[in-house]
C-alpha positions as semicolon CSV with decimal commas, in nm:
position;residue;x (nm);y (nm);z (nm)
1;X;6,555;6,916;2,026
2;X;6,603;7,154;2,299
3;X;6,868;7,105;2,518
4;X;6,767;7,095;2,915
5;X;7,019;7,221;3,162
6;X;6,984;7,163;3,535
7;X;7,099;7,438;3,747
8;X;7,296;7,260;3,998
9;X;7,303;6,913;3,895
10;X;7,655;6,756;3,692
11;X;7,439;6,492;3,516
12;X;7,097;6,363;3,359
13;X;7,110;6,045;3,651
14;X;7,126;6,323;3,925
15;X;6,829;6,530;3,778
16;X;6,605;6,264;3,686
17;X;6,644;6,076;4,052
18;X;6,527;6,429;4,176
19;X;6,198;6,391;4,454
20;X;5,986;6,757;4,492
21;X;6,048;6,879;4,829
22;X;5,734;7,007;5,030
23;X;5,844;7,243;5,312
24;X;5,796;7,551;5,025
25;X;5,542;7,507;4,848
26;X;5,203;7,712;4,919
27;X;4,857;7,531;4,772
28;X;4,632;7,777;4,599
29;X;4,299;7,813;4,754
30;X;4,148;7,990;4,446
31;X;3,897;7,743;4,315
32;X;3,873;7,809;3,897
33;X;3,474;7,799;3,824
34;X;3,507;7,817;3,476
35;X;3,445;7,528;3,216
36;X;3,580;7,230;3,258
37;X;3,317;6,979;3,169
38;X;3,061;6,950;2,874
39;X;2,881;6,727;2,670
40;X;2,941;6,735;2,334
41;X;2,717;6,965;2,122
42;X;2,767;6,784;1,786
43;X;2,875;6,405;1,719
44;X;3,138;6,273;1,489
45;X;2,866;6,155;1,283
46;X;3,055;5,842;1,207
47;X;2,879;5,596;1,542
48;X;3,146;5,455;1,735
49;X;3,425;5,553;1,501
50;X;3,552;5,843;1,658
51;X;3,920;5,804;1,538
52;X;4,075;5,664;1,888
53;X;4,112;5,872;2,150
54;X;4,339;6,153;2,018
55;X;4,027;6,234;1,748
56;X;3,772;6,164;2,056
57;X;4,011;6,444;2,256
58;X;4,077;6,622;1,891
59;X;3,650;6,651;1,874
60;X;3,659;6,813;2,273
61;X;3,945;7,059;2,200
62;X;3,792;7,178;1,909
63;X;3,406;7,219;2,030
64;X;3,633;7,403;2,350
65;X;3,821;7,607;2,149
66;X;3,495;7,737;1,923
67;X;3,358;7,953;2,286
68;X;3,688;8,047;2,375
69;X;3,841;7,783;2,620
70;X;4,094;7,605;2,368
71;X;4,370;7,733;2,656
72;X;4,262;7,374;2,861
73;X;4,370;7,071;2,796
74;X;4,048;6,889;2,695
75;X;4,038;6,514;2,694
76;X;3,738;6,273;2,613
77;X;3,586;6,022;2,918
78;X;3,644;5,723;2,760
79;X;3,826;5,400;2,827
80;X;3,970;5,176;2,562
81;X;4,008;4,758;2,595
82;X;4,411;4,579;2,585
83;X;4,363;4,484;2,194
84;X;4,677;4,389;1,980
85;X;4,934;4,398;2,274
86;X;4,854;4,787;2,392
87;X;4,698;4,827;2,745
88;X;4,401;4,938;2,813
89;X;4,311;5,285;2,951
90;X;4,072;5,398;3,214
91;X;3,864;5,705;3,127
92;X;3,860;5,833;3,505
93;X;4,260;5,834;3,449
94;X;4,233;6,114;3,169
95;X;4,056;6,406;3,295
96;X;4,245;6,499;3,601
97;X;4,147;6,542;3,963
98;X;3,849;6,785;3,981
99;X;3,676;6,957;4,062
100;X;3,444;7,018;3,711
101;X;3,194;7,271;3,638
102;X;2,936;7,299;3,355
103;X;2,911;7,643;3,168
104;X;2,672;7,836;3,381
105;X;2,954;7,738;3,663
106;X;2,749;7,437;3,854
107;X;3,004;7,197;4,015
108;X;2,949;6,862;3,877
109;X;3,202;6,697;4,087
110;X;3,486;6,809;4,348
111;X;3,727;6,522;4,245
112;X;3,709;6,136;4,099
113;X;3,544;5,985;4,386
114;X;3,239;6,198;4,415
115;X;3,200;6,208;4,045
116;X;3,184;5,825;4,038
117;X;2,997;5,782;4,360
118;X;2,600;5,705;4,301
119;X;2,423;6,034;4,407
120;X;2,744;6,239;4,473
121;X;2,808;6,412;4,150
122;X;2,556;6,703;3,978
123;X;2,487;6,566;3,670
124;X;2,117;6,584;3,539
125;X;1,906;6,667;3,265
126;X;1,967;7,055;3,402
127;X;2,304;7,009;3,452
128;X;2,402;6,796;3,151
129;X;2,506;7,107;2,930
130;X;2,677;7,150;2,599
131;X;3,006;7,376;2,589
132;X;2,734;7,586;2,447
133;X;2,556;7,608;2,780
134;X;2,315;7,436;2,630
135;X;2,073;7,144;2,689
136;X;2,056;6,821;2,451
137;X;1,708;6,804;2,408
138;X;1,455;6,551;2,607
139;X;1,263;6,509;2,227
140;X;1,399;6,297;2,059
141;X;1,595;6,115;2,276
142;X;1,938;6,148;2,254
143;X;2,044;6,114;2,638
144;X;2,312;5,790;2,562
145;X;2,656;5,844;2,630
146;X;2,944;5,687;2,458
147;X;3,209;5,566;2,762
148;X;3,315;5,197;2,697
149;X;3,336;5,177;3,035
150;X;3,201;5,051;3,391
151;X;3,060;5,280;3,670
152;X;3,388;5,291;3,867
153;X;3,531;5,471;3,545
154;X;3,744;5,170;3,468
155;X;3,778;4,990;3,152
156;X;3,638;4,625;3,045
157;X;3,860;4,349;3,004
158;X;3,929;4,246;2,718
159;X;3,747;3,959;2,474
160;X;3,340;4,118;2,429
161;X;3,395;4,434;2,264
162;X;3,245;4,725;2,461
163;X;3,431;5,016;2,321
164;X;3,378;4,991;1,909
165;X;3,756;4,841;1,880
166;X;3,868;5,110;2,105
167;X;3,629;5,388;1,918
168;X;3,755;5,293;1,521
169;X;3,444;5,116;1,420
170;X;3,189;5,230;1,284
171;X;3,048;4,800;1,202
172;X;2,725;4,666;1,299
173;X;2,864;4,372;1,472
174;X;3,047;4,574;1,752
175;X;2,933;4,728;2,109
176;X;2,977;5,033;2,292
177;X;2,937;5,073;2,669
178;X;2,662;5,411;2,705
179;X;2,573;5,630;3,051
180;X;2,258;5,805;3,058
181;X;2,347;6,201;3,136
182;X;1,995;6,234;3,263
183;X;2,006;5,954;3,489
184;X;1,681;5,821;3,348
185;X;1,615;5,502;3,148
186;X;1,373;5,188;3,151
187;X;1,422;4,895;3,324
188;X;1,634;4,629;3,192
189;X;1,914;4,825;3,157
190;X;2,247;4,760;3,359
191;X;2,134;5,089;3,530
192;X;1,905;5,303;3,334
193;X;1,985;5,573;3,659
194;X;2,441;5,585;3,554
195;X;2,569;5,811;3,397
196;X;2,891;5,581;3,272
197;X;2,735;5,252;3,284
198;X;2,358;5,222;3,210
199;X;2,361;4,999;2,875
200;X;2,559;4,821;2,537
201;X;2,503;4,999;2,225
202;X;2,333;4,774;1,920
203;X;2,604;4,853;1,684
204;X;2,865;5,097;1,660
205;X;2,669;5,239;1,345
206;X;2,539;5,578;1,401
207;X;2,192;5,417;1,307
208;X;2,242;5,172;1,583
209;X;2,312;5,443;1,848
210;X;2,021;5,642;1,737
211;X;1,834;5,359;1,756
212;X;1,871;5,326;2,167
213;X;1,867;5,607;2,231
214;X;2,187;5,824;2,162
215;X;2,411;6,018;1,836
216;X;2,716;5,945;1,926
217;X;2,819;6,235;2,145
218;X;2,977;6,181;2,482
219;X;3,131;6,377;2,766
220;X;3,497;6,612;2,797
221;X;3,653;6,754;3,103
222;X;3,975;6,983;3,141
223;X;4,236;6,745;3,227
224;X;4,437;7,069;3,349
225;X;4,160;7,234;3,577
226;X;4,402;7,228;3,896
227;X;4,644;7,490;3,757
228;X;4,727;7,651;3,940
229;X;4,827;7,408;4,237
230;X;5,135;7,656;4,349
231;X;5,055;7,990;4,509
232;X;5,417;8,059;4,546
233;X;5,783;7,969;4,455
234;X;6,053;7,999;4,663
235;X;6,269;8,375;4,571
236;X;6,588;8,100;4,503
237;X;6,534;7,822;4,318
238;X;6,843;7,668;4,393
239;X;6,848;7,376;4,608
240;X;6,751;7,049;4,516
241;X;6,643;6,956;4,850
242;X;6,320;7,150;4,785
243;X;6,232;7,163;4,435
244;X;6,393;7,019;4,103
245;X;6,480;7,342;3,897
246;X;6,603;7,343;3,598
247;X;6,686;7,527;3,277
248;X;6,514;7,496;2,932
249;X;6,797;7,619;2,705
250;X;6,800;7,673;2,316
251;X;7,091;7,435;2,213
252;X;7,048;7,135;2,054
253;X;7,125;6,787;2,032
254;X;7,040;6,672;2,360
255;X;6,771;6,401;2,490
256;X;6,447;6,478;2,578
257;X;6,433;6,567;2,991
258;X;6,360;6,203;3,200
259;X;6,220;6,237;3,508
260;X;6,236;5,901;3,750
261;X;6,062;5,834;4,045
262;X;5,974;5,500;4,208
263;X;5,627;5,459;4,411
264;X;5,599;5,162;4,735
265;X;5,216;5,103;4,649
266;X;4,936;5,202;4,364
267;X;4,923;5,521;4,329
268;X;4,682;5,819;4,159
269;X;5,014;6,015;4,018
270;X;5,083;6,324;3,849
271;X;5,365;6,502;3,686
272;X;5,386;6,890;3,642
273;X;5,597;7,132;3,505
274;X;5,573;7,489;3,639
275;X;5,723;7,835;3,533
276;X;5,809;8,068;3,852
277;X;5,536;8,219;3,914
278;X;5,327;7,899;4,030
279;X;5,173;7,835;3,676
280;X;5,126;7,459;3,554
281;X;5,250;7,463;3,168
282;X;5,220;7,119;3,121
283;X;5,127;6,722;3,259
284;X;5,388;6,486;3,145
285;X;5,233;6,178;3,333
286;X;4,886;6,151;3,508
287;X;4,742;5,839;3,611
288;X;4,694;5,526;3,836
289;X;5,051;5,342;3,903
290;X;5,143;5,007;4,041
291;X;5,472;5,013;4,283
292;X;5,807;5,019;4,146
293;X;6,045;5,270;3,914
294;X;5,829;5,492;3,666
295;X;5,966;5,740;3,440
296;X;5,768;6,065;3,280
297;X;5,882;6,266;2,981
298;X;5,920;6,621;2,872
299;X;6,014;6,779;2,533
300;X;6,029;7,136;2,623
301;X;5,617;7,231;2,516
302;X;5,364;7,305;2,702
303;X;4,988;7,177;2,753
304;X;4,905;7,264;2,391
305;X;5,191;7,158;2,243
306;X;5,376;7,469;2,166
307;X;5,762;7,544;2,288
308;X;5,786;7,734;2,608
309;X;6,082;8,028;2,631
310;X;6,378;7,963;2,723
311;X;6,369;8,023;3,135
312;X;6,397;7,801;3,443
313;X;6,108;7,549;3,522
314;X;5,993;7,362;3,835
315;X;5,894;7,011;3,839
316;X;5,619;6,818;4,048
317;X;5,533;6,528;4,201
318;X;5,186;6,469;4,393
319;X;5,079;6,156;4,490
320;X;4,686;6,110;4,551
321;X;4,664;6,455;4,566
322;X;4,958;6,535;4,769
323;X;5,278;6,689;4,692
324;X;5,575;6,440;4,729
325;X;5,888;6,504;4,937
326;X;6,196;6,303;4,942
């Protein structure tokens, strides 16, 4: 492990109390037009068995990577149930704040409201493209999505399955929520005009979601289309009172970095780290939190997984959307 060394701090409890001042920081006003939302070209091929979420996000990062945009972190829009003690997890939670464009550089959505407000968001039958920049054909119909989850981009609750066992089943007896990218369907359906929500699979065979409709694909967004949020760093990074600094240092031996914070209500929260010149290298904790103490995590790697250089690094807090002082 690498050790983490804070530049004016005498202890871990010091560091990881740390708040991110806001009196220094500059927002960006450069809007990044590139990818950051697709549909899947090709399914897993195996229905609703798409290896969990990490092989759902595995699937996205890999389709990404194959025209050139494996530098985002790519996640899958799905939600899984609580099953066998572990929480559940709201898609709208994984794929950042927005905005999203397709690859010919249409906005889909500026953030997670207006993607998961009726009418708001761009997605269509034109829109709806491939990583490719491609369409998925109107003939034969393959316009179901998998999501396992309800229009507000939350998850079910648990008991009726609506996810196939959190996407590792491929059995006839289980269910999968589908959205319609098209916004088209027949009546009968939940809402044959949603794009999350529209209806239950069959099965969670891949003959059962060909059968209604679908082929298993579903939809991935850059979880890390914000970077960068900093314009500018301060020339000294020195005082604590506006930024947590520290240094990543090649020794070993030491704990992982723990960053605590505590929030008075629910919260949409995030958790940078930045080099110096304003560049997000990685998200150690993004999501909706309840009030109270949290804690996020860092092990010295960036979005992708690899270990950053030694150097000094920046820490940040926002807070729906804003950047926390102390």
């Amino acid at each position: 492990m690498r050790a983490f060394h804070f530049m004016t701090a005498k202890n871990w409890s010091w560091l990881a109390t740390l708040m991110i001042g806001l009196p220094m920081i500059v927002q960006s006003q450069t809007v990044d037009s590139s990818l950051s939302f697709f549909i899947t070209s090709d399914s897993i091929g195996l229905g609703g068995n798409l290896g969990g979420l990490s092989g759902a996000d595995a699937h996205c990062q890999q389709l990404a990577t194959a025209v050139n945009k494996g530098n985002r972190l790519w996640r899958a829009y799905l939600s899984t149930q609580t099953l066998n003690g572990i929480p559940a997890v709201n898609a709208r939670d994984r794929i950042g704040t927005g905005p999203w464009f397709n690859a010919n550089k249409v906005k889909i959505a500026s953030n997670l409201t207006e993607l998961h407000t009726a009418g708001t968001n761009m997605l269509s039958q034109a829109n709806g493209l491939t990583e490719k920049g491609t369409q998925i054909p109107a003939t034969p119909n393959r316009h179901d999505m998998l999501t396992g989850t309800r229009a507000n981009g939350t998850a079910y609750l648990a008991g009726v399955d609506s996810t196939c066992a959190n996407w590792t089943s491929s059995a006839s007896t289980g269910k999968a929520m589908l959205g319609h990218f098209n916004r088209m369907g027949v009546t009968g359906n939940i809402d044959p005009a949603s794009w999350v929500e529209a209806h239950i699979s069959s099965g969670c065979t891949q003959a059962n979601l060909v059968s209604t409709g679908g082929s298993g694909h579903f939809y991935c967004f850059a979880a890390d289309n914000a970077t960068p949020v900093l314009k500018h760093l301060p020339k000294t990074v020195g005082a604590a009172s506006d930024f947590t600094p520290y240094i990543l240092g090649g020794g070993v031996g030491q704990k992982e970095l723990v960053y605590r914070f505590a929030l008075k209500q629910q919260s949409q929260v995030q958790v940078s780290i930045f080099d110096l010149e304003g560049h997000r290298r990685a998200v150690l904790l993004e999501g909706i939190r309840g009030p109270g103490n949290h804690e996020a995590y860092w092990n010295g790697r960036d979005a992708k997984g690899s270990p950053l250089p030694v150097g000094t690094y920046v820490i940040v807090l926002k807070r729906d959307g804003q950047i926390q002082g102390r």
